[in-house]
C-alpha positions in Angstrom: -11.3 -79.3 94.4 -14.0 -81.2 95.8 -13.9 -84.9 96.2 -15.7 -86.0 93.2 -13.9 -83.5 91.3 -10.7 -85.7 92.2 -12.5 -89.0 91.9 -13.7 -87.9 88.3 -10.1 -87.2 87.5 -8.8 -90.3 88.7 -11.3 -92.1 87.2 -10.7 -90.6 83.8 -6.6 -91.4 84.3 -7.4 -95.1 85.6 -9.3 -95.6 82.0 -6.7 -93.7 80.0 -3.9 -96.9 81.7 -6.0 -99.8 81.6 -6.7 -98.6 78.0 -2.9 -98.3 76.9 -2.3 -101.4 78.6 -4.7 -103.2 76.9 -3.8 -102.3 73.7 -0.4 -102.7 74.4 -0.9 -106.4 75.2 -3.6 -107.0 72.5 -0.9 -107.5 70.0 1.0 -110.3 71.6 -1.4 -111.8 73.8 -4.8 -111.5 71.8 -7.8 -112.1 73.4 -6.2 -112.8 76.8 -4.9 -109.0 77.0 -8.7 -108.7 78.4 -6.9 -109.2 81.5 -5.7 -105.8 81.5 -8.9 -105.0 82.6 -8.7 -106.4 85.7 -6.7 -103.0 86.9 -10.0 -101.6 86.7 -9.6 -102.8 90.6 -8.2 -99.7 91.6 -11.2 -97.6 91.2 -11.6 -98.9 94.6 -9.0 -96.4 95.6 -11.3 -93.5 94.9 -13.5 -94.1 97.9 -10.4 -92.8 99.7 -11.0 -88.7 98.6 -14.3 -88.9 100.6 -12.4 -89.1 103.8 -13.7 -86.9 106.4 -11.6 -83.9 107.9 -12.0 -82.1 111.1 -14.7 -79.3 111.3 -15.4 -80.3 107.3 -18.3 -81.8 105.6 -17.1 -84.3 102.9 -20.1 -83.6 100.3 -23.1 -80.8 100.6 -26.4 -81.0 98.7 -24.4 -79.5 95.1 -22.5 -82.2 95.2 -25.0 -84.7 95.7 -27.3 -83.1 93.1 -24.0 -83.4 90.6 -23.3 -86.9 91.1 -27.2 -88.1 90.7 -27.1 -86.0 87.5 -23.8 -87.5 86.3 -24.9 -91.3 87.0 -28.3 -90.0 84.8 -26.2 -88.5 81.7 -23.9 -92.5 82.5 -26.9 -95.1 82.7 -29.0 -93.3 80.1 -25.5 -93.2 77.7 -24.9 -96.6 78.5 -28.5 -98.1 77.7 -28.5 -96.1 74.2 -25.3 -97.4 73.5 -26.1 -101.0 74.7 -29.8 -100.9 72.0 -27.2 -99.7 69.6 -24.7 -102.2 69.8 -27.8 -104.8 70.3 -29.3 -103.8 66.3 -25.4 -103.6 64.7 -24.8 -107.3 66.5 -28.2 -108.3 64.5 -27.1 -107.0 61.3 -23.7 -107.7 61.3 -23.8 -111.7 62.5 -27.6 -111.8 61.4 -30.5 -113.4 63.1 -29.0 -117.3 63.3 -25.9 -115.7 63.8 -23.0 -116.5 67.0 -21.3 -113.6 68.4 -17.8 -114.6 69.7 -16.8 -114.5 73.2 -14.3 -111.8 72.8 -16.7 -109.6 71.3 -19.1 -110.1 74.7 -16.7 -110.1 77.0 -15.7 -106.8 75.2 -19.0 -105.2 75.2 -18.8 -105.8 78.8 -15.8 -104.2 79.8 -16.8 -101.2 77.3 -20.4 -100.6 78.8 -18.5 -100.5 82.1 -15.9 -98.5 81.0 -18.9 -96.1 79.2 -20.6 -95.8 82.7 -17.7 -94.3 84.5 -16.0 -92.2 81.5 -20.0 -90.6 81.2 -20.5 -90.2 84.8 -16.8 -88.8 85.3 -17.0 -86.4 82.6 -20.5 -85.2 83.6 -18.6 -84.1 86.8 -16.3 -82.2 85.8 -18.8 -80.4 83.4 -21.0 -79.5 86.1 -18.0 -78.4 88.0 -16.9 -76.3 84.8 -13.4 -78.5 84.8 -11.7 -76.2 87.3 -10.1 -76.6 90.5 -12.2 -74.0 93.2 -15.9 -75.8 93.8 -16.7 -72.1 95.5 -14.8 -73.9 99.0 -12.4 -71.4 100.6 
């Protein structure tokens, strides 16, 4: 399994927790269970499966062609989901209308959250979700 293979994966299980979590805490804590999100902070573990081995290179020119195409499929997700969510916030508060802080701070933890569950499934589409990357 190549190293954005397991990033993707832990990417997709670090969502799947802060999600639970959050919902979890919605209930009792309300808008201040947005601080779940801050767990999003371990995604800075996944730097760690590009760790260079002995006599191995970490990422070839597939892999580098995969992740460009991934982060393509995220952004261009991301800014069709961000127009959309633009036009239903103008018809649903209206023109003179004030969206509500939770709402924002929402949106911007779920455009975030869009970008890497995109970009992580991406890779593991273009790596046909299985464990060999053709690396024996």
């Amino acid at each position: 399994m190549s190293p954005s293979q397991k990033q993707a994966w832990f990417n997709l299980v670090v969502i799947t927790v802060v999600l639970i979590v959050v919902l979890l805490l919605y209930p009792f804590l309300g808008a201040f269970a947005f601080f779940g999100f801050g767990l999003f902070g371990v995604f800075g573990f996944g730097g760690l499966f590009y760790r260079k081995q002995r006599g191995q290179a970490v990422t070839d020119e597939r892999d580098q062609l995969i992740q460009r195409r991934s982060m393509f499929a995220a952004y261009t997700g991301f800014w069709s989901a961000t127009v959309a969510a633009a036009m239903f916030a103008l018809a649903f508060y209206g023109v003179a209308g004030a969206v509500p802080v939770p709402v924002v701070e929402a949106a911007f933890f779920s455009g975030f959250l869009l970008v890497i569950v995109i970009q992580s499934v991406a890779t593991l589409v273009q790596y046909g979700f299985g464990g060999s990357d053709a690396r024996s």
